[in-house]
C-alpha positions in Angstrom: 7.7 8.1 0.6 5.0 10.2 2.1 2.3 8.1 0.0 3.7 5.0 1.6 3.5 6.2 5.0 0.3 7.8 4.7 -1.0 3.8 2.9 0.9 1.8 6.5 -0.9 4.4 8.5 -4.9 3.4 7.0 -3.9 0.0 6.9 -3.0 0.3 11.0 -5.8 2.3 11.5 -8.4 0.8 9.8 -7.2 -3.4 10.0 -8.1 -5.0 13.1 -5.1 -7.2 15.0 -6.4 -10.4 12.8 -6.6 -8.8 9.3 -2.9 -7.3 10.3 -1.6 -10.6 11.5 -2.9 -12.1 8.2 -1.6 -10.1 6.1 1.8 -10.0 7.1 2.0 -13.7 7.3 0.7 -14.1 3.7 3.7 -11.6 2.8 6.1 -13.4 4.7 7.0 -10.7 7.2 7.1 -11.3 10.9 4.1 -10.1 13.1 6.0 -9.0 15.8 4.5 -5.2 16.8 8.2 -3.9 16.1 9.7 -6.5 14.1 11.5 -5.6 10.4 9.8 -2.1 10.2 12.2 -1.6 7.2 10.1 -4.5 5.5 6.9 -3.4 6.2 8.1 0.0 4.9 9.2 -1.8 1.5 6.0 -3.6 1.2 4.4 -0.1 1.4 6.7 1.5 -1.1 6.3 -1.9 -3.5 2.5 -1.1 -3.1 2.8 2.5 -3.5 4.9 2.4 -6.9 2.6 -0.3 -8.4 0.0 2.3 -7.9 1.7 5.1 -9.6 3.6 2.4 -12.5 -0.3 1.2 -12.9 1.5 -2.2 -13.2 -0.9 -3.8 -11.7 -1.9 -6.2 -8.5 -0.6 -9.5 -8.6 0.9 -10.2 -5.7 -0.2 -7.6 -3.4 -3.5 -5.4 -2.9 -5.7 -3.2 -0.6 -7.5 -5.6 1.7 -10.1 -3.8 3.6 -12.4 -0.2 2.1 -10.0 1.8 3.6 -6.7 1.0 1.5 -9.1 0.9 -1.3 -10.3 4.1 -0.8 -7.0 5.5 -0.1 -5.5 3.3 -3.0 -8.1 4.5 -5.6 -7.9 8.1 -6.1 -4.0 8.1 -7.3 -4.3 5.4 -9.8 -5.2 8.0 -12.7 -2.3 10.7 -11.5 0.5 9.1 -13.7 -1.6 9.4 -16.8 -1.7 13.3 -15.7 2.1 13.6 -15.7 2.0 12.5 -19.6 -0.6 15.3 -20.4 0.3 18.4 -22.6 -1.5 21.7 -22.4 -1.4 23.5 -25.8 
């Protein structure tokens, strides 16, 4: 949860109002400033747990530096749950 709202809040700061407007039409989610926040809160999530699965990005990925940058550093923290100390 925290993860997702930390990821909504880079993309809002660093995306201007084009790049946002974009890329919530090419998700299919309305543009509105206070429309369906429960859908922009699932796409976060979606993104979020494709991070942390390391499934992949199909469908949806980081944009601009910023979600990259924030979207990079916990891509190798699952592997970490798997690791045994002796």
């Amino acid at each position: 949860h925290i993860c997702a709202c930390i990821y909504w809040l880079v993309k809002l700061v660093f995306s201007d109002d084009s790049d946002m407007v974009d890329f919530l039409d090419y998700h299919d989610l309305p543009t509105a400033v206070h429309g369906a926040l429960w859908e922009r809160y699932l796409l976060a999530m979606y993104f979020i747990s494709t991070i942390f699965t390391t499934v992949g990005f199909g469908d949806i990925s980081a944009i601009n530096s910023a979600e990259r940058l924030y979207g990079t550093p916990p891509t190798p923290l699952p592997s970490s749950f798997f690791l045994r100390t002796s």
